[in-house]
N, C-alpha and C positions, 0 to 999 in steps of 0.2 A: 223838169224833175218828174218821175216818175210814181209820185206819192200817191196817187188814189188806189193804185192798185194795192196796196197793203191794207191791212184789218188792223182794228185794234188787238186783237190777240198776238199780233207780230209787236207792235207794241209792247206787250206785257210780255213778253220774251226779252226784250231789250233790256226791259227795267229787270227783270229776275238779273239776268248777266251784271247789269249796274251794281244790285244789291248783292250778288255773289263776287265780282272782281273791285268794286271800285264804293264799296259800303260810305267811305267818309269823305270821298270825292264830292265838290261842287259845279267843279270846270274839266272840263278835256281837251288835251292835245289832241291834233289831227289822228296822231294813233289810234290815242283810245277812243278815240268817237267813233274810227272808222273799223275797230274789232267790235264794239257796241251796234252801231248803226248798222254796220257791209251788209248784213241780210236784207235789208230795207230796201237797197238802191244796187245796180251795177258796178255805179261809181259815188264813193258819197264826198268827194273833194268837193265839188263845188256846191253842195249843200254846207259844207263845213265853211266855206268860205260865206257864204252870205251871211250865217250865224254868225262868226266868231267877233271876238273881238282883239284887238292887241292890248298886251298888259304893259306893264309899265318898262318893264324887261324887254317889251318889243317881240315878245311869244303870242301867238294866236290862239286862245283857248275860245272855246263853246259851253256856254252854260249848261249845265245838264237839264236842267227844268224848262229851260227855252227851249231845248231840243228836243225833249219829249213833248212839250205844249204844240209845237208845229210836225211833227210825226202824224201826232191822235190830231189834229184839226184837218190835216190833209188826208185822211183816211175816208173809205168807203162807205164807213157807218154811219148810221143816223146820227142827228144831229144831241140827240137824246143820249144816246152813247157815248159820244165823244166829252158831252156836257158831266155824264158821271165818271167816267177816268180822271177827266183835270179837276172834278172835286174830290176823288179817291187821292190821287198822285200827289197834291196838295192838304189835305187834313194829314197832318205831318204828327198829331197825340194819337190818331184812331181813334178819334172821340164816334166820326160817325155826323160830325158838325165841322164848318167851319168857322175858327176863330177870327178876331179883326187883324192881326198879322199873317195868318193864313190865306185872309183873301187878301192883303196887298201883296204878297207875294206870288200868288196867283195872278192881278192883275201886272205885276212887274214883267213875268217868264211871260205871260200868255201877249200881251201887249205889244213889249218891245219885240218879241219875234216876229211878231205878224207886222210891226212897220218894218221890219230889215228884208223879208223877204217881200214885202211891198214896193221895198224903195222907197219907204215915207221919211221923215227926220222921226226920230227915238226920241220920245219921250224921256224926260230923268228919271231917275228910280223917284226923286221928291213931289215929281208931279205926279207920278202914278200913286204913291202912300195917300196924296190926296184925295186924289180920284177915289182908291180903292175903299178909304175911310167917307169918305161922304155919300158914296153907294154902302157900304156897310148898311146905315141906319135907314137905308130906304130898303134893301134886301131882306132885314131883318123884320120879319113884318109881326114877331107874335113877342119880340122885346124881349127876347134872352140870352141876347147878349152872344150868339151864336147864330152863324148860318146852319140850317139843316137843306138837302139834298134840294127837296120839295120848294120852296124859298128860293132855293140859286137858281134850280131851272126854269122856274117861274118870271122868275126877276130877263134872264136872258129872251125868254119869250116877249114878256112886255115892252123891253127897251127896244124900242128902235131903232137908237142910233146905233148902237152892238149891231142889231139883225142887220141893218142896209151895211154897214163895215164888215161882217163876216162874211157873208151874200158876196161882196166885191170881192171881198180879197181871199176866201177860201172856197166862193163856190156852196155852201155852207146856209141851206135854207131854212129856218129856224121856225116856222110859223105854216100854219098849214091851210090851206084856203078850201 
């Protein structure tokens, strides 16, 4: 694939078209990913194929938030950048903070995308709510019951099992020597 070469700004072209064609949508058809996505890539089928999943229907949809999480991780920008989009994209009241459903949802889209285009086994959504609540209260460091910006980025700097998993699988250097 050809993802580095795209900005976050292409990016946030994506999600405007998202919010202007597809406002209440959570998942997409190959279609609409690939009227959303086509600027991004040449060809975006086999991007959509690694994301998708089959629904019960036996249809192949793409989550939207998976796909925007793996866009902005494979992009050229600092790692700083990419870190304030997926907590932009994700603070879902505009509070300006994230909530504790906020970041398990964040860790669910950001997570499992990064094992599917890995090739790792996907995590359940039940083990991630875990994960994501029990990092909550360690992210949270001034106890209001909110992530702010400041705190998530921070948190992703310190952890180093994050840094060496981003590092591998997106190339994605998080720490600065």
């Amino acid at each position: 694939f050809q993802l580095r070469q795209n900005k976050l700004k292409d990016i946030y072209e994506c999600l405007e078209t998202i919010n202007e064609n597809f406002p209440a949508q959570n998942f997409f058809e190959y279609s609409e990913f690939d009227e959303v996505f086509g600027p991004l890539l040449p060809d975006t089928e086999p991007m959509f194929n690694y994301i998708c999943e089959e629904t019960k229907d036996n249809i192949l949809m793409a989550e939207i938030y998976e796909a925007l999480s793996c866009f902005s991780l494979f992009t050229s920008n600092s790692f700083e950048e990419k870190a304030k989009f997926l907590f932009h994209i994700f603070d879902f009241d505009h509070s300006g903070n994230l909530q504790p459903k906020e970041l398990v949802l964040t860790f669910q889209a950001v997570l499992r995308v990064l094992c599917k285009v890995a090739g790792l086994p996907i995590p359940s959504f039940e083990v991630l709510e875990m994960l994501a609540t029990n990092c909550f209260y360690k992210i949270d460091r001034d106890l209001s019951n909110s992530i702010e910006f400041d705190e998530f980025y921070k948190w992703t700097l310190d952890n180093l099992d994050l840094q060496e998993f981003l590092l591998k699988y997106t190339g994605s250097q998080t720490i600065s020597f």
